[in-house]
N, CA, C and O atoms as a MOPAC input file, in Angstrom:
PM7 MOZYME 1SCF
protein

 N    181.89500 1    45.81400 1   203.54400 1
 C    181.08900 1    44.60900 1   203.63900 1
 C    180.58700 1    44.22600 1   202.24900 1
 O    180.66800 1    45.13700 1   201.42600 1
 N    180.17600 1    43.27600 1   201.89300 1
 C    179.93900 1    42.64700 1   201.13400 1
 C    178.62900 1    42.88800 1   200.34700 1
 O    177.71600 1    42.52200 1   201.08800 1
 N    178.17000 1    43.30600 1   199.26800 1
 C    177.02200 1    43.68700 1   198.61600 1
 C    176.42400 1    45.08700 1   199.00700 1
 O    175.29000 1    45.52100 1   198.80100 1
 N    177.47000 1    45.65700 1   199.61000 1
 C    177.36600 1    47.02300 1   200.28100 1
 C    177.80200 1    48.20300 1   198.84500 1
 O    178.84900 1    48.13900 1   198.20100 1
 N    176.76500 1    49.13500 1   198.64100 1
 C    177.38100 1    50.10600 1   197.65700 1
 C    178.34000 1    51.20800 1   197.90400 1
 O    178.08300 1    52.14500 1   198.66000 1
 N    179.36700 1    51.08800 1   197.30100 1
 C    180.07300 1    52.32300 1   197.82900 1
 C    179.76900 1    53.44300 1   197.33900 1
 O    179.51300 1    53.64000 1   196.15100 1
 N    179.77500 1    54.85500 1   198.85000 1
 C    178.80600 1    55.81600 1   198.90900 1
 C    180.49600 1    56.82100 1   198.46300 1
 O    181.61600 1    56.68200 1   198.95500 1
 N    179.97100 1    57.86600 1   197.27300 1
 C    180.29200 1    58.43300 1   196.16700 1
 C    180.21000 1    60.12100 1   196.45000 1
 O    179.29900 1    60.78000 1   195.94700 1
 N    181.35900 1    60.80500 1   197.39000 1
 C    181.32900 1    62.06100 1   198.00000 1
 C    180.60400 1    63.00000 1   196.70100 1
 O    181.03700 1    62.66200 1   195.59900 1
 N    179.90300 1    63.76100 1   196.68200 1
 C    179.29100 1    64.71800 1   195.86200 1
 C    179.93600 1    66.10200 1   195.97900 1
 O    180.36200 1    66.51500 1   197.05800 1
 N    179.98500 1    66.64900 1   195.09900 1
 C    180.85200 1    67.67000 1   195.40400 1
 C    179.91600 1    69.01900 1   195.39000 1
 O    178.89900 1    69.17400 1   194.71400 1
 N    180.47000 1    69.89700 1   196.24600 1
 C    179.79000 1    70.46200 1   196.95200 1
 C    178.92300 1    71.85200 1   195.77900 1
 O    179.33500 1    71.90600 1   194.62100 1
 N    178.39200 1    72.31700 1   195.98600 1
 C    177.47300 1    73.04000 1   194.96200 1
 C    178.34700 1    74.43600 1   194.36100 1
 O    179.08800 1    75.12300 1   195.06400 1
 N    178.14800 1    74.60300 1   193.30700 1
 C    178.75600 1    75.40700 1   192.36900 1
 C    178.11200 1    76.69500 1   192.72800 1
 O    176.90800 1    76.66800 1   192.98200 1
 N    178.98200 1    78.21100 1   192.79900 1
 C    178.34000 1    79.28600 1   193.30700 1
 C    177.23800 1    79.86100 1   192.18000 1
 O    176.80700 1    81.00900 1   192.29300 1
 N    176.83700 1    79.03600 1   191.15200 1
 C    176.13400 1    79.17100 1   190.18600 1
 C    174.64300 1    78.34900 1   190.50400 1
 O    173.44600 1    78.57600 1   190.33400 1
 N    175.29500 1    77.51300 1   190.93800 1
 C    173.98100 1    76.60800 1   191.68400 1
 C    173.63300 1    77.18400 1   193.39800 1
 O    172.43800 1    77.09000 1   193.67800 1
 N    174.25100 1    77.57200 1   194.17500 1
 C    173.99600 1    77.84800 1   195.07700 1
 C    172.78200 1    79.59800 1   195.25100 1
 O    172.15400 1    80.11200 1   196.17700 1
 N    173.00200 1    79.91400 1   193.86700 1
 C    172.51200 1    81.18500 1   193.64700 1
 C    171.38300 1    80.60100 1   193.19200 1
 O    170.46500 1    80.44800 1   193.99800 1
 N    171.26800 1    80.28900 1   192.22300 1
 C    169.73200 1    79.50300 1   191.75000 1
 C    168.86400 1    78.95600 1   192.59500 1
 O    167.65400 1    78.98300 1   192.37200 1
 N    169.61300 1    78.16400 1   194.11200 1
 C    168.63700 1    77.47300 1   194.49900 1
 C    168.41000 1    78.64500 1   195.62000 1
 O    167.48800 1    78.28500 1   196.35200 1
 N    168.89300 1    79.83500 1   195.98500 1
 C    168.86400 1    80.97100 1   196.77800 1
 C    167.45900 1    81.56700 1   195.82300 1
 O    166.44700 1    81.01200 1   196.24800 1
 N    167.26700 1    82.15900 1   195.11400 1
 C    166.25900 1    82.42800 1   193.87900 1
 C    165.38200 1    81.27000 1   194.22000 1
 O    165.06700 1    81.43200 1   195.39900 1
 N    165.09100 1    80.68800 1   193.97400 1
 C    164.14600 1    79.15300 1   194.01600 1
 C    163.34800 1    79.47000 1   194.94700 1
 O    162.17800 1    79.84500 1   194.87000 1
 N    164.10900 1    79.28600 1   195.97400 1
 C    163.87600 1    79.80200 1   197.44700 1
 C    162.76200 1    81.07100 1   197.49800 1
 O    161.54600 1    81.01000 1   197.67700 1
 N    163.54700 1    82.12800 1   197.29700 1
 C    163.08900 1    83.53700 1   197.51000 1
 C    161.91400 1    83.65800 1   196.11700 1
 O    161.08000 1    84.54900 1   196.28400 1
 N    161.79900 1    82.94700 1   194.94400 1
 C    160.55800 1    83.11900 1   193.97000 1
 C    159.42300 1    82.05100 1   195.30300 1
 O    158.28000 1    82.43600 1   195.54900 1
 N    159.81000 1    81.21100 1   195.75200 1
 C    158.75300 1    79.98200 1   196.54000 1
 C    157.79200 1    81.23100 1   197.69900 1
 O    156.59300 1    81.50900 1   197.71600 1
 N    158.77300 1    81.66400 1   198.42400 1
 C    158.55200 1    82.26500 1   199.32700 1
 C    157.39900 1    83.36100 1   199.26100 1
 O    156.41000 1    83.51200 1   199.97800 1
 N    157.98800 1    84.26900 1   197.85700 1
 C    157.25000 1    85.00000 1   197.77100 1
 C    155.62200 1    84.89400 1   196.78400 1
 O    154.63900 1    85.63500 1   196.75400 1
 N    155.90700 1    83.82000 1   196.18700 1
 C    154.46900 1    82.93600 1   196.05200 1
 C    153.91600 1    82.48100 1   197.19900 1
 O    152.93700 1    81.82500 1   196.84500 1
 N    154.00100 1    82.46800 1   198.38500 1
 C    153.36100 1    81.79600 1   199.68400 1
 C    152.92200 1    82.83500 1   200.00400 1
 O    151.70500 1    82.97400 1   200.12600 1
 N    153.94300 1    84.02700 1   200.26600 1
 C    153.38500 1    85.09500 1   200.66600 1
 C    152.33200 1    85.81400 1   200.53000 1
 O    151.62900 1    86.33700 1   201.39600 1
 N    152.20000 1    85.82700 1   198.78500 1
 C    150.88800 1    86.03800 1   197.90800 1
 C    149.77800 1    85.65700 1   198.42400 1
 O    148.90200 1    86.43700 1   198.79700 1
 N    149.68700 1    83.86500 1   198.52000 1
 C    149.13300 1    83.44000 1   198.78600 1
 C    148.45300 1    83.53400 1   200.48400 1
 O    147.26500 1    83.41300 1   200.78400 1
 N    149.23300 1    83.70100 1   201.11000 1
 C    148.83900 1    83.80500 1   202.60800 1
 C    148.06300 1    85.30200 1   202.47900 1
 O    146.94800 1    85.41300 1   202.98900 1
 N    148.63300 1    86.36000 1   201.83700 1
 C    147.89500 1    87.55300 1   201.91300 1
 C    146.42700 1    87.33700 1   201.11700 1
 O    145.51800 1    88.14900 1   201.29100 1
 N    146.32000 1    86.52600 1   200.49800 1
 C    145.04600 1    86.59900 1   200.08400 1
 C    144.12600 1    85.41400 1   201.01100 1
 O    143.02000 1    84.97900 1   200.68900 1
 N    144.80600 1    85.09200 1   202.06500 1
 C    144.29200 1    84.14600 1   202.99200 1
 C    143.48100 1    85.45400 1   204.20800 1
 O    142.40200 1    85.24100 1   204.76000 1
 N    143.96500 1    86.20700 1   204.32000 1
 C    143.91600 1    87.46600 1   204.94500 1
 C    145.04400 1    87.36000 1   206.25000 1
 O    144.96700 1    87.93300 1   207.33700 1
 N    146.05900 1    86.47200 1   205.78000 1
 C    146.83300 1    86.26300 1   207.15400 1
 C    147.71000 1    87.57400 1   207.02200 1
 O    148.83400 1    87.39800 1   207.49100 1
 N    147.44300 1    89.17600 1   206.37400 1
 C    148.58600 1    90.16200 1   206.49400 1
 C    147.60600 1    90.96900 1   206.09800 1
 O    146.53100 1    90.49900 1   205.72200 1
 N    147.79900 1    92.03100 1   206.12200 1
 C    147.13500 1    93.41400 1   205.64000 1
 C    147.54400 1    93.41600 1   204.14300 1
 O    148.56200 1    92.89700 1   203.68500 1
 N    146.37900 1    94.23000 1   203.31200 1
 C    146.92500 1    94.39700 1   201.50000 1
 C    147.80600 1    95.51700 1   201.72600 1
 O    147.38700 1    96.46600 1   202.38900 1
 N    148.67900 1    95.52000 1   201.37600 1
 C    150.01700 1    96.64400 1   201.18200 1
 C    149.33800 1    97.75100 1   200.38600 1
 O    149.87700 1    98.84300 1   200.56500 1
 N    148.39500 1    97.76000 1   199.63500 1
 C    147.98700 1    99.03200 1   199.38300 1
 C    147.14400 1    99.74900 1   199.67900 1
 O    147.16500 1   100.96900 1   199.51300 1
 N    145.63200 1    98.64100 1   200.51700 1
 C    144.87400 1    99.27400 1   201.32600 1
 C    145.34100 1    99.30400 1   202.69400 1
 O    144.93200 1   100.16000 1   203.47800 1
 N    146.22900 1    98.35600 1   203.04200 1
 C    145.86500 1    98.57500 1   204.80300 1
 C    144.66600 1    97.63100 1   205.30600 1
 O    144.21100 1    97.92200 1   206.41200 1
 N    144.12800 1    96.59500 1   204.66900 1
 C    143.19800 1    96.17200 1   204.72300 1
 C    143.11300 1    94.77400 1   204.68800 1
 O    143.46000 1    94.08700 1   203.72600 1
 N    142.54800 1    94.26500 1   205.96900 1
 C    142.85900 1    92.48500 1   205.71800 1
 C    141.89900 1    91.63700 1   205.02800 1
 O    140.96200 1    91.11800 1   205.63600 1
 N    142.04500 1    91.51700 1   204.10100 1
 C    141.14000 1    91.01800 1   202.68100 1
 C    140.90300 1    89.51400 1   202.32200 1
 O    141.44300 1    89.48800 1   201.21600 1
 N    140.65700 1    88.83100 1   202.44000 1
 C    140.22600 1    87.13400 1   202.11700 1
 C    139.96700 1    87.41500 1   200.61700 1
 O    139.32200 1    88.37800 1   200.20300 1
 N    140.55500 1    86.44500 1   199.83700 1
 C    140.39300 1    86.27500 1   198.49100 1
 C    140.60200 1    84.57900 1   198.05400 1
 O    141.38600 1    84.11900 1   197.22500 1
 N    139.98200 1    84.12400 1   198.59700 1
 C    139.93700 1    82.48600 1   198.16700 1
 C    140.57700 1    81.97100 1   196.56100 1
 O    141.62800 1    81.36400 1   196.35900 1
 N    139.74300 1    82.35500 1   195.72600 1
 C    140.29200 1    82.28700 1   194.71400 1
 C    141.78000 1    82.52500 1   193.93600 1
 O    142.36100 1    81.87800 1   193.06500 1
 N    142.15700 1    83.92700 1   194.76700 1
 C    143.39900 1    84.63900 1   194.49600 1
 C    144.42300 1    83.51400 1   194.91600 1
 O    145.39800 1    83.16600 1   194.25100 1
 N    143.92000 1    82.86300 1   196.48800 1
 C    144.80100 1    82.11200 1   196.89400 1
 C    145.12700 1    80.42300 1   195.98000 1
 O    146.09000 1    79.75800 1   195.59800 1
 N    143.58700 1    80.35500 1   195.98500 1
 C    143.89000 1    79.03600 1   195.01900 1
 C    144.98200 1    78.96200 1   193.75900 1
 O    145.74500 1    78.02100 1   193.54400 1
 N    144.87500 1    80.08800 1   193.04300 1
 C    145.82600 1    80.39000 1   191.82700 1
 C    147.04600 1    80.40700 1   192.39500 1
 O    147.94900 1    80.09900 1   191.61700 1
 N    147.34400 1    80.64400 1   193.40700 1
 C    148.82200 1    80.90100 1   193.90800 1
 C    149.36700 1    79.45000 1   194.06900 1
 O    150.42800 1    79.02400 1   193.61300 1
 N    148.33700 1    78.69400 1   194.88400 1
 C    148.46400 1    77.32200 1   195.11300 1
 C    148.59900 1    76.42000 1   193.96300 1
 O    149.45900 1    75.54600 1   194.07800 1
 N    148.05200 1    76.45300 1   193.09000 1
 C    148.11700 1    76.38800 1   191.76900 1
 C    150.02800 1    76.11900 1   191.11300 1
 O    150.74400 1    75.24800 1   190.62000 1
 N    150.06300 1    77.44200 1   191.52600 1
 C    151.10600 1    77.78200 1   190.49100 1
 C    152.35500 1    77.21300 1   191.06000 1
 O    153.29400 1    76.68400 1   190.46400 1
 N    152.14600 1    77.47200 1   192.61700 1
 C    153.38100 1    76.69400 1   193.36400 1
 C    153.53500 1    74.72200 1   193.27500 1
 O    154.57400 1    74.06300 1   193.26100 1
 N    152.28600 1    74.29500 1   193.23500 1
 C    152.39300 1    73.11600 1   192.45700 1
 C    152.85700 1    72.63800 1   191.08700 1
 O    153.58400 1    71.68200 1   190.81600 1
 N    152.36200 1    73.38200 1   190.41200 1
 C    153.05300 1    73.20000 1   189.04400 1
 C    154.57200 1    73.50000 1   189.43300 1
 O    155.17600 1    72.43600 1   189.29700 1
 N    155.17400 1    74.19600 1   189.73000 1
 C    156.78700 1    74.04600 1   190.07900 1
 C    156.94900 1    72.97400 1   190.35200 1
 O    157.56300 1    72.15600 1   189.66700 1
 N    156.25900 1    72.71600 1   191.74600 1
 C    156.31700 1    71.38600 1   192.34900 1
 C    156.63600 1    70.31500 1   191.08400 1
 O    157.75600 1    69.81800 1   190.96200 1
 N    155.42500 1    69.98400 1   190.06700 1
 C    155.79100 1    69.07800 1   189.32500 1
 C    156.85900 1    69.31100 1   188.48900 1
 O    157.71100 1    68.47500 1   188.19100 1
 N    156.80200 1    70.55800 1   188.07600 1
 C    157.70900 1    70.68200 1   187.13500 1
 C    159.67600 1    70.69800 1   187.34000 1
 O    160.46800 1    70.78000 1   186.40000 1
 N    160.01600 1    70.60200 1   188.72100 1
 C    161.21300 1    70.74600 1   189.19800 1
 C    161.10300 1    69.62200 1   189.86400 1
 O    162.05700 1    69.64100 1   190.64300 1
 N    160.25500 1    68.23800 1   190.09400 1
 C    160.65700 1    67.29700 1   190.98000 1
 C    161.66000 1    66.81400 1   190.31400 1
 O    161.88700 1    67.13400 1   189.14800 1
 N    162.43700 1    65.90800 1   191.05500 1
 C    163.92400 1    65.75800 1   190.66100 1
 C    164.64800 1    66.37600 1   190.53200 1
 O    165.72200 1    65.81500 1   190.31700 1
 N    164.68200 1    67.85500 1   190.55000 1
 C    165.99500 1    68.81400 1   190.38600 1
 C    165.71200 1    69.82300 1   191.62800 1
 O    166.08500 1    70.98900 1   191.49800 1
 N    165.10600 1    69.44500 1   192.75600 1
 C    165.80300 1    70.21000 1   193.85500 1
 C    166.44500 1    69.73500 1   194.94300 1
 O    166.52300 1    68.55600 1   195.28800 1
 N    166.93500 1    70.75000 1   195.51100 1
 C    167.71700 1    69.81900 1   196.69300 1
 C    166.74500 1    69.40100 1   197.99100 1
 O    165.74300 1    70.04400 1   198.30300 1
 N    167.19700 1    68.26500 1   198.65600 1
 C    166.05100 1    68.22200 1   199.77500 1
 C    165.76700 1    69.21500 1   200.67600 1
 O    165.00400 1    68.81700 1   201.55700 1
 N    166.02700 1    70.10800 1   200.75800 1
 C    165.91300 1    71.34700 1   201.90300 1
 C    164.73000 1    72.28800 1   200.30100 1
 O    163.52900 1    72.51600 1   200.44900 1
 N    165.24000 1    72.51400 1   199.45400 1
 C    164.24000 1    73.17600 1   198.62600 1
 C    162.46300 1    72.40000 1   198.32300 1
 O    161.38300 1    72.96500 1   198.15000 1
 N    162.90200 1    70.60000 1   198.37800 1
 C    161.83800 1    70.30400 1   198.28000 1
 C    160.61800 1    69.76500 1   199.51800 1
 O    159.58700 1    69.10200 1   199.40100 1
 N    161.31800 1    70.42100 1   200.74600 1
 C    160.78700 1    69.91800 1   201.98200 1
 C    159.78300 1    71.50800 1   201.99400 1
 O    158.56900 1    71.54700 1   202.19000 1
 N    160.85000 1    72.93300 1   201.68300 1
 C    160.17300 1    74.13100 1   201.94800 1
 C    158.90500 1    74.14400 1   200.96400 1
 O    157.89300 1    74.61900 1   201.48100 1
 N    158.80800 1    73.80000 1   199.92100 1
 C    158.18300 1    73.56500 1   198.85100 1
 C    156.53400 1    72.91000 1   199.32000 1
 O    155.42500 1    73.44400 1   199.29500 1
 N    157.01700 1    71.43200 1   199.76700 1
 C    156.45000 1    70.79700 1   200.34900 1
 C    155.20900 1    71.15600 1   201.49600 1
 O    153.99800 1    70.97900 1   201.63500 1
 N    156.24600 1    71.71800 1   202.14000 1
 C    155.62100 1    72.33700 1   203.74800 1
 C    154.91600 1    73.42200 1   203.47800 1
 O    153.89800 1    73.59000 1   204.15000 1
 N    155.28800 1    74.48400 1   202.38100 1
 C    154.30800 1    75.66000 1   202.34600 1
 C    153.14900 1    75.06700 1   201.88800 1
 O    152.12400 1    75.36300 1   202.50100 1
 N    153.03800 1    74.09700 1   200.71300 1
 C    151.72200 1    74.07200 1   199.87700 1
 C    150.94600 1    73.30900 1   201.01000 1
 O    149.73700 1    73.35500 1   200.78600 1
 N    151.27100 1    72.60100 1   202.18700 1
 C    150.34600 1    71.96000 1   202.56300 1
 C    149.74300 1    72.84900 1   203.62900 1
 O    148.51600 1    72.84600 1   203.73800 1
 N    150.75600 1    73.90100 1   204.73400 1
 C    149.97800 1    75.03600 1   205.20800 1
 C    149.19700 1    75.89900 1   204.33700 1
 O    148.35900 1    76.58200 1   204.92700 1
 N    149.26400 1    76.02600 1   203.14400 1
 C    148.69000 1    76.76600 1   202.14500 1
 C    146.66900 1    75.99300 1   202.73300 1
 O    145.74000 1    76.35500 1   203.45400 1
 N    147.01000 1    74.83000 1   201.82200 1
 C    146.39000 1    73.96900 1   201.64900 1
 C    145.08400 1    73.91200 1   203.01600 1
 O    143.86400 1    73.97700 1   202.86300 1
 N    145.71600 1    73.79700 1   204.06800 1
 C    145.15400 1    73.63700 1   204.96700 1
 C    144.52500 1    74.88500 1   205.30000 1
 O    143.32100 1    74.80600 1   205.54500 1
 N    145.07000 1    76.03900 1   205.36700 1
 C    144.79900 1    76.98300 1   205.36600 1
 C    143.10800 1    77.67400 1   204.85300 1
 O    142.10200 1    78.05800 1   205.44900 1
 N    143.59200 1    77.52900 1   203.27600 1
 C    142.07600 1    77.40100 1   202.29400 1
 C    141.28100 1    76.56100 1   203.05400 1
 O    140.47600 1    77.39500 1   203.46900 1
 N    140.83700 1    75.23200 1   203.65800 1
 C    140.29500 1    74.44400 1   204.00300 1
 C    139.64200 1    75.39400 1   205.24100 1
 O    138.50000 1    75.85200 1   205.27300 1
 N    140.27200 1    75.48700 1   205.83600 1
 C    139.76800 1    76.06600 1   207.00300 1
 C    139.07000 1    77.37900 1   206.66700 1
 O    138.11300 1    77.72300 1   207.36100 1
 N    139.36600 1    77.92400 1   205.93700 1
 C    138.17200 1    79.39700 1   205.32000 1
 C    137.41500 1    78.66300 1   205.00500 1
 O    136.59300 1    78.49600 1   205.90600 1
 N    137.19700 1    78.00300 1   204.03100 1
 C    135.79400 1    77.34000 1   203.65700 1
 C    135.13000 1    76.57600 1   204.44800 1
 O    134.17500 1    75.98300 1   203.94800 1
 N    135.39600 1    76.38800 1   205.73000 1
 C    134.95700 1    76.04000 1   206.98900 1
 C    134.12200 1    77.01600 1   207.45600 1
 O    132.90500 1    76.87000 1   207.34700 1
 N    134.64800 1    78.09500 1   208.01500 1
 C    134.31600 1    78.87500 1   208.13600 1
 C    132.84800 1    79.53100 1   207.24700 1
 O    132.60500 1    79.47600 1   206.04100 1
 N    131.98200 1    80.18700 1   208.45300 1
 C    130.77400 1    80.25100 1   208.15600 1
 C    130.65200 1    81.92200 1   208.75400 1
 O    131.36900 1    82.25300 1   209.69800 1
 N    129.86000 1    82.74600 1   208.23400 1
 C    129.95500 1    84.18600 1   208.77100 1
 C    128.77600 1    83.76400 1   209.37600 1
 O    127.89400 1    83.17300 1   208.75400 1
 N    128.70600 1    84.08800 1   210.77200 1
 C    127.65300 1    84.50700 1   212.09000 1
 C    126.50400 1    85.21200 1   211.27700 1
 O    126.47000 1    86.09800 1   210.42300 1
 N    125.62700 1    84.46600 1   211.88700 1
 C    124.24700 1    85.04400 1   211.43200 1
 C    123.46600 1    85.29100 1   212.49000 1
 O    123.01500 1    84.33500 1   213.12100 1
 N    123.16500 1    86.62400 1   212.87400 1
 C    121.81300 1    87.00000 1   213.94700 1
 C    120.47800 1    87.23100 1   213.54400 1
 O    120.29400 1    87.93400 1   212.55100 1
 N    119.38700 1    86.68600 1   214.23700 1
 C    118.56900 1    86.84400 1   214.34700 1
 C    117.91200 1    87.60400 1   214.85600 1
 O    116.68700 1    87.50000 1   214.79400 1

């Protein structure tokens, strides 16, 4: 049709790139993870102990944003949706601790 762009097959990812964005992946992940453990959503692997660290988490959040900025435009949409989706459960996450109020008896 007419003023229609013709769509330009991409060729499919290089096992050099497919490894990188595998890595991408698995560095993202395990920054969330960080982060969720200092949410207290897991036990600390060295105490055994479910620990809230607000701060710890913020830095994590932190750092996974700066990727964020620093790789927009160079990931693929499945890397920048996971990306996406963790920082805002992150996000929400923190919010809701600082909600949170410790019970006080009288």
């Amino acid at each position: 049709m007419a003023g229609e762009t013709p769509r330009v097959a991409s060729a499919p990812p290089s096992r050099e790139q497919q490894a990188a964005s595998a890595q991408f992946v698995n560095l993202v992940r395990n920054l969330a993870a960080t982060a969720a453990a200092n949410l207290g959503e897991m036990p600390n692997p060295f105490t055994g102990q479910v620990e809230v660290d607000l701060d710890g988490a913020r830095q994590v959040i932190d750092l996974l944003q700066a990727l964020q900025v620093k790789t927009r435009g160079n990931l693929t949409t499945d890397e920048s949706r996971l990306l996406e989706s963790l920082l805002y459960d992150l996000k929400v996450a923190v919010v809701n601790h600082q909600k949170q109020k410790p019970s006080k008896t009288s």
